[in-house]
C-alpha positions as CSV (number, residue, x, y, z in Angstrom):
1,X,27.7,43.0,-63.5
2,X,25.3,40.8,-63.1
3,X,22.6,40.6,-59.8
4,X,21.9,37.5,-58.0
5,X,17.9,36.8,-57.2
6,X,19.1,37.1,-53.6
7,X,20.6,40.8,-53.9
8,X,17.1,42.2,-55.5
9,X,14.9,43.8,-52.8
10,X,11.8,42.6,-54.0
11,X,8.9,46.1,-53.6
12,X,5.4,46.8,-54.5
13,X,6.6,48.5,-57.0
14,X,8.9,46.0,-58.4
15,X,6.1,43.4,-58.0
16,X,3.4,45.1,-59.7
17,X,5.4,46.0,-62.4
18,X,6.6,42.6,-63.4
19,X,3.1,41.4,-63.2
20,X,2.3,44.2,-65.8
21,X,5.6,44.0,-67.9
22,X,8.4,41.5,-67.5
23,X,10.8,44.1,-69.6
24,X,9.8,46.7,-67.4
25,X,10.5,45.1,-64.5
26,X,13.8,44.2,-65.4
27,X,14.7,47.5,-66.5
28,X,13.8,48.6,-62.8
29,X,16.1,46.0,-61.2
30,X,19.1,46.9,-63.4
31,X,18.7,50.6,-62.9
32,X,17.7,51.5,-66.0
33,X,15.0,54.4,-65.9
34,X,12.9,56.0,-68.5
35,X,10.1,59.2,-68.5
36,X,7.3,59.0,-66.7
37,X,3.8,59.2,-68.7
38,X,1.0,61.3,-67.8
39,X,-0.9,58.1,-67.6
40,X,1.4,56.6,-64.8
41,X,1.5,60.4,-63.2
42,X,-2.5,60.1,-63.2
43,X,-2.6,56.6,-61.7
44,X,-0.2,57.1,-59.2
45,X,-2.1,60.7,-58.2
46,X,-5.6,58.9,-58.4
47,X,-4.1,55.9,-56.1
48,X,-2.6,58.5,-53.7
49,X,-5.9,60.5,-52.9
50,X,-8.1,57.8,-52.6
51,X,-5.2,56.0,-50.4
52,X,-5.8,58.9,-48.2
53,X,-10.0,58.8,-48.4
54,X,-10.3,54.7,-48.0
55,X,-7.6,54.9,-44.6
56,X,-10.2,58.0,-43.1
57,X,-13.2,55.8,-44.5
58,X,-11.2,52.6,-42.4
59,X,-10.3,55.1,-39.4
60,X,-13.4,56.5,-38.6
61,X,-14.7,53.2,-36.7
62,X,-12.0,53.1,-34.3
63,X,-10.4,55.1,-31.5
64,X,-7.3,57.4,-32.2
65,X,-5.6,55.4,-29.0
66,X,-5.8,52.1,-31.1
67,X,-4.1,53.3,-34.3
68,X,-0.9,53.1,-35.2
69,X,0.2,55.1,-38.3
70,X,3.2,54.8,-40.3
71,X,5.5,52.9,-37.6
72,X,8.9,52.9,-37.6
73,X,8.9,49.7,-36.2
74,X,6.1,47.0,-37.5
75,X,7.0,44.0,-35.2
76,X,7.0,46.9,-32.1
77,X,3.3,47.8,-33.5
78,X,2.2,44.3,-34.4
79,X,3.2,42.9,-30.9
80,X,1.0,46.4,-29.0
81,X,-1.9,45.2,-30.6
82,X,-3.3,47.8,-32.2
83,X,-6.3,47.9,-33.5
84,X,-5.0,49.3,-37.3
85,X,-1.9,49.8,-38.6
86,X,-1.3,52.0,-41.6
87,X,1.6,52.8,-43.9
88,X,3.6,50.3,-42.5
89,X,6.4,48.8,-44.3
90,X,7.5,45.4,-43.8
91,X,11.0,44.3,-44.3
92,X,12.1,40.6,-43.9
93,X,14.1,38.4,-46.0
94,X,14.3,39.6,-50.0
95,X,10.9,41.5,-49.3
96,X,10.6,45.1,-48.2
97,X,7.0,46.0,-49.1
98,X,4.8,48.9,-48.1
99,X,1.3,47.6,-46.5
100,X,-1.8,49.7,-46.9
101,X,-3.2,48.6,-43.7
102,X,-3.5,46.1,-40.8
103,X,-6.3,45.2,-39.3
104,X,-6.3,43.4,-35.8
105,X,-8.4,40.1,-36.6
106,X,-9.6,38.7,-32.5
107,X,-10.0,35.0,-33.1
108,X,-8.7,34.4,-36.4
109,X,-6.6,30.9,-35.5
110,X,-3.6,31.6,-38.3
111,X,-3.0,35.2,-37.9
112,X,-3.4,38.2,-35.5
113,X,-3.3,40.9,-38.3
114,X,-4.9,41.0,-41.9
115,X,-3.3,43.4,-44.6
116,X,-5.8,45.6,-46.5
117,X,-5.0,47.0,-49.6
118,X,-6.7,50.5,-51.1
119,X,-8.0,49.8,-54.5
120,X,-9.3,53.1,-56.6
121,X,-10.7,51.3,-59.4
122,X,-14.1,49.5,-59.5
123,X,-13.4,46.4,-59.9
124,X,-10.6,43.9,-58.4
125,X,-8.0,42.6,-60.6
126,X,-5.9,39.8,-60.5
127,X,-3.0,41.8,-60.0
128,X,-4.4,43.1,-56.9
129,X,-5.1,39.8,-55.5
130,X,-1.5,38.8,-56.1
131,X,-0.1,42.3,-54.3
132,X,-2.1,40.9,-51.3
133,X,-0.4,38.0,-51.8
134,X,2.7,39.2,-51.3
135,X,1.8,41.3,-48.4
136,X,0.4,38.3,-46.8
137,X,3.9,36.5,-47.4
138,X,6.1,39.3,-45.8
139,X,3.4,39.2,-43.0
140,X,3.5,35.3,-41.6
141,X,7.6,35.6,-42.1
142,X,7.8,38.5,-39.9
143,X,5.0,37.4,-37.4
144,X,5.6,34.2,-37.4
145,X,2.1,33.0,-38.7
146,X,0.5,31.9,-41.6
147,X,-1.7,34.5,-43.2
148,X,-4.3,33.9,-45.2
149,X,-6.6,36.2,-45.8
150,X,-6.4,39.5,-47.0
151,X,-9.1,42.5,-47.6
152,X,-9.2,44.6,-50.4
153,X,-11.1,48.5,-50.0
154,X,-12.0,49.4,-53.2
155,X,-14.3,51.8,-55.3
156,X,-16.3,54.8,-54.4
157,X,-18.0,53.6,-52.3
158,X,-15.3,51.6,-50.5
159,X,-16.8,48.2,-51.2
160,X,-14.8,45.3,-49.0
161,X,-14.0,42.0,-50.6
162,X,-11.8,39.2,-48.7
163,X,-9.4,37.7,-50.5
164,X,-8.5,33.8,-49.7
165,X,-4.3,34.1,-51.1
166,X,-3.3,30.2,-50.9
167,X,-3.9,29.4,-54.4
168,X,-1.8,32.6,-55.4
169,X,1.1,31.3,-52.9
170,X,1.3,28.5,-55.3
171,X,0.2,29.9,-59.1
172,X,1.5,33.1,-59.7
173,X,4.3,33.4,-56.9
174,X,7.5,32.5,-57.6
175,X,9.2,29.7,-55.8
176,X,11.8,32.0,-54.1
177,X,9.5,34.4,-52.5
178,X,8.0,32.0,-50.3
């Protein structure tokens, strides 16, 4: 049976793979799984425990009263103004993606909140840009504003780059996600 583009719950996971491999990426959407390589065992384990360093790293500026993590409601979170979010998932429309973190932005015209995305490697890759991207989509559907910025945490020694997502809104993201 064939899926419609509107039945397919568009993830992190589903994202990032099709921006790694189209094939695989299908496979994923029409249940097909294979083994897991060490090498994807070893990403995901490396991505895990520095997920849990960068968010301490993040945490350790702010107040345990202005915190929210893992909500079970992001619009109840996003509307108490904390000060971060973390492990939040957002799910709106065909999207249902897992944020990183949120960090309260006073002053910012377009948008309250800013995802963050945790980045083990040394260096920024397109691909990570684009995962903001998405996050930044989900975001201004569910708040209601446009969001266009979005920080990315990455390295050893949790280096901070802002990420300005427009020209991936229009480049690399397909026309029905927006």
């Amino acid at each position: 049976m064939q899926r419609s583009r509107t039945d397919i719950s568009i993830s992190n996971d589903l994202y990032v793979d099709f921006l790694n491999c189209k094939y695989k990426a299908y496979l994923k959407v029409t249940g097909v799984s294979g083994a897991t390589s060490d090498y994807h065992e070893l990403e995901a384990t490396l991505k895990a425990n520095y997920i849990t360093r960068a968010r301490r790293c993040l945490l350790e500026s702010s107040s345990p009263n202005h915190v929210s993590h893992c909500p079970e409601s992001l619009v109840q979170a996003l509307n108490q103004k904390y000060r971060i979010i973390t492990a939040a998932r957002a799910i709106v429309d065909n999207l249902s993606v897992e944020l990183d973190a949120l960090v309260f932005h006073a002053g910012n015209s377009s948008s309250d909140y800013i995802p963050v995305l945790f980045v083990h490697r040394c260096k920024v890759h397109r691909h990570d840009k684009m995962l903001i991207a998405l996050w930044c989509i989900a975001l201004s559907r569910l708040h209601g504003n446009q969001v266009q910025y979005g920080k990315i945490i990455y390295g050893h020694s949790f280096s901070v780059t802002r990420c300005y997502v427009p020209p991936y809104f229009h480049h690399f993201i397909p026309t029905y996600l927006r």
